[in-house]
Structures are given as structure tokens and as C-alpha cells.
BAFIMI-204899 format. One line per 4 residues: for each residue x, y, z of C-alpha. Coordinates in nm, 2 decimals, decimal comma, padded with zeros to 4 digits, always signed. Example, Ala and Ser with C-alpha at 12.3 -4.5 7.8 and 13.67 -1.06 7.14 Angstrom:
<nodes>
+01,23/-00,45/+00,78 ~ +01,37/-00,11/+00,71
</nodes>
This chain:
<nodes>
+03,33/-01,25/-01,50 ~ +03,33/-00,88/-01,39 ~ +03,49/-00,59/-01,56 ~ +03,45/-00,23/-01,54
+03,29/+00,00/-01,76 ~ +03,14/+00,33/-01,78 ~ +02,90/+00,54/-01,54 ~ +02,63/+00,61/-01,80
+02,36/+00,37/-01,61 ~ +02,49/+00,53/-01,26 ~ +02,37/+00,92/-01,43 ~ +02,08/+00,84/-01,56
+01,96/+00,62/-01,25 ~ +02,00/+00,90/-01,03 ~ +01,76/+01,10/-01,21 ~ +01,50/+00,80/-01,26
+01,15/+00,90/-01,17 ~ +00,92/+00,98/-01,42 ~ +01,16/+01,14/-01,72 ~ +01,23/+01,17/-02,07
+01,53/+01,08/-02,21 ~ +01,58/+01,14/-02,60 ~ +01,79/+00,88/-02,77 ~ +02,09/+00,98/-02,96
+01,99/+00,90/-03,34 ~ +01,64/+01,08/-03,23 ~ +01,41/+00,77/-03,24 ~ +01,12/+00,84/-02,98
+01,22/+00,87/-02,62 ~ +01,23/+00,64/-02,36 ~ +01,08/+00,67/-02,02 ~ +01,16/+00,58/-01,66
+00,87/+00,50/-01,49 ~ +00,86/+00,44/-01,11 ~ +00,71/+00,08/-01,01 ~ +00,51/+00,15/-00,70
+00,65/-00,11/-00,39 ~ +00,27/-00,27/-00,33 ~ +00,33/-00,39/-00,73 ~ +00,69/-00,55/-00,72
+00,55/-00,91/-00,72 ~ +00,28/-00,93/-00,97 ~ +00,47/-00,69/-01,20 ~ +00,81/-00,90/-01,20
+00,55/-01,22/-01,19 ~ +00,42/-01,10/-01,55 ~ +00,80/-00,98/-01,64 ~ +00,97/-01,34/-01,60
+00,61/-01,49/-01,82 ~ +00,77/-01,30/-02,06 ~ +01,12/-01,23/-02,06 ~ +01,25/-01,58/-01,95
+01,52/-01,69/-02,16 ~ +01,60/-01,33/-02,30 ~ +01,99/-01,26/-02,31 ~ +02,04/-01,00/-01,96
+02,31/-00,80/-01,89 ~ +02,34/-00,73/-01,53 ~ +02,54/-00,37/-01,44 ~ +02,63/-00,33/-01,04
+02,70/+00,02/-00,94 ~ +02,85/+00,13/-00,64 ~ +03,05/+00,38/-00,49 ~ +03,36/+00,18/-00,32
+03,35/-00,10/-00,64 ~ +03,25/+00,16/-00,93 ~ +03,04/+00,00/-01,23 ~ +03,11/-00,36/-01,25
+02,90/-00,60/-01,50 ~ +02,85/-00,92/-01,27 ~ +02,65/-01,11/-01,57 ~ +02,70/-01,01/-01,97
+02,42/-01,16/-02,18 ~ +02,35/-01,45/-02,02 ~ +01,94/-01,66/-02,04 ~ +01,73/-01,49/-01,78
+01,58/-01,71/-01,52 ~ +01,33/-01,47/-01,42 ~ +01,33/-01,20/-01,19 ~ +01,12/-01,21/-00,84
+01,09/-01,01/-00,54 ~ +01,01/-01,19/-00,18 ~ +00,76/-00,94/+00,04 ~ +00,86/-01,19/+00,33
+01,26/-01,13/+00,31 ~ +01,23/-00,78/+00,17 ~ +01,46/-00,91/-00,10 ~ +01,44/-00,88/-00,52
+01,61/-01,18/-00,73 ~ +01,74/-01,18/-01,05 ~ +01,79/-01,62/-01,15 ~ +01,92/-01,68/-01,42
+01,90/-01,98/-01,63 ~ +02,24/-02,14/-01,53 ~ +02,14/-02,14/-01,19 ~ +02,28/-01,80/-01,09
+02,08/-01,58/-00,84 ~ +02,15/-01,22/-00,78 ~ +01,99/-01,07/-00,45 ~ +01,95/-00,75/-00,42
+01,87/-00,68/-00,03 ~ +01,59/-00,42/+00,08 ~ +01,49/-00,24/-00,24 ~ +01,41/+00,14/-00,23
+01,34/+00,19/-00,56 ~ +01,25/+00,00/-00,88 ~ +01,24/+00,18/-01,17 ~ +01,16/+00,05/-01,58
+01,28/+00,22/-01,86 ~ +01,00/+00,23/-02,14 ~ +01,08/+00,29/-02,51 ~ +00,87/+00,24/-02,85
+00,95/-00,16/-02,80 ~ +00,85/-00,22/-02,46 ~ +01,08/-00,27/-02,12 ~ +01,39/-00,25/-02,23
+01,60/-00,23/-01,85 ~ +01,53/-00,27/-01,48 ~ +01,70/-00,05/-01,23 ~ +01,72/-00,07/-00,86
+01,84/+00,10/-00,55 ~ +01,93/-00,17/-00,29 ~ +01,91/-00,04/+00,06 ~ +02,27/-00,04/+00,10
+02,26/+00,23/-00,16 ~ +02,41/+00,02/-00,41 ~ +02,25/+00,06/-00,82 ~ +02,17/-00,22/-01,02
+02,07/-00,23/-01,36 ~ +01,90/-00,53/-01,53 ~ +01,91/-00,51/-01,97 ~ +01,75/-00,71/-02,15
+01,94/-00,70/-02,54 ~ +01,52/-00,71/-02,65 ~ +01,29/-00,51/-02,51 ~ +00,95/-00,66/-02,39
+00,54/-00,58/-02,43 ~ +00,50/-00,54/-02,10 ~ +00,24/-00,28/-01,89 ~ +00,28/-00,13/-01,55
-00,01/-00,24/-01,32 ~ -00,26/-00,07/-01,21 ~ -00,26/+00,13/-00,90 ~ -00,62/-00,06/-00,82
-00,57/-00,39/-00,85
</nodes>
């Protein structure tokens, strides 16, 4: 089911780098933090170990369609990203994939809790924002290995 909502994830996207962002009730802020391309595959590798099975809401965000929610807390598969067909997945557990084709830019938002969202900028310039209703431990990679 997809239904239309707000274009809070489309603002703070577009500023996604390394940020701040202070939360609203003025618990610690949350961070964006750029995942570099040569990590994509062992970084979502370690991300699905984790977060399989954790409810995911899946935001699309575009221009011509606005902000559309194409999954809303449903099991997450896993997420994966194929160097060969320059395309990131998002499966989830009923069988659903999501492709996203030729990813710019992958972004994770960090709070206190862990990784609490995934955005993406798909190389036809559409957003799409991954949240997980529970964030995750999880740790960039390093740049050296």
C-alpha cells in the first residue's frame, strides 16, 4: 500500500553529509554519516546479521510522485548492494525486493541507540529512506580494511 505523507525525510536528506541534528525533546543528537561506496557491501553485509527481521518502513521520495511510503513496518529481509549490477536491495521477509538503481549516495543516521535509518540517492535522483522502528549497534567500517 502506498500513501502520501510529509517531506521531513526529503529536508533532512538533502543536507545528509556529516551533520547534527538535535532532536525535538533534546535527547542527544543524531548524526548522518556518509558510507564511503568501496564499503556498501560489507557494511549492509553486517547490517542484515543484525537487523533481519526488524519492523522497516520504507519512504520513496521523488519529485513527479512526492513522498510515498512503498512498505510500512513490515520484517526486513536484509538489505544488500550488488557491485556487479551497480544496484542496492532492500528484501524483505515476505518476499518483497526494493531496487534501488545506481546509488550516489548512502547515508546512516546515528543516534545514542545505534542506526536508526538508511537513506539513498538512486541515480535517477530519486530519495529513499530505509527506518528501522529499533535502532541497531552497528559501526561504520573502516576506511582500511
Amino acid at each position: 500500500m502506498i500513501h502520501s505523507r510529509s517531506s521531513r525525510a526529503g529536508a533532512s536528506l538533502a543536507r545528509c553529509a556529516v551533520m547534527q541534528v538535535e532532536n525535538v525533546q533534546g535527547a542527544a543528537p543524531s548524526e548522518y554519516r556518509t558510507i564511503p561506496k568501496e564499503s556498501w557491501q560489507r557494511f549492509f553485509d553486517a547490517f542484515t546479521k543484525v537487523a533481519a527481521r526488524r519492523e522497516t518502513e520504507i519512504e520513496v521520495i521523488a519529485l513527479a510522485l512526492g513522498d510515498q511510503i512503498e512498505a510500512e513496518w513490515v520484517p526486513l529481509g536484509g538489505l544488500s548492494y550488488d557491485p556487479q549490477a551497480d544496484t542496492f536491495y532492500v528484501f524483505l521477509e515476505e518476499g518483497e525486493a526494493h531496487a534501488i538503481a545506481s546509488p550516489r549516495d548512502i547515508v546512516a543516521r546515528f543516534t545514542g541507540q545505534g542506526v536508526e535509518q538508511i537513506a539513498l540517492v538512486g541515480g535517477d535522483d530519486v530519495k529513499h529512506v530505509i527506518r528501522l522502528r529499533e535502532a541497531i549497534q552497528l559501526q561504520l567500517p573502516s576506511q582500511t580494511g
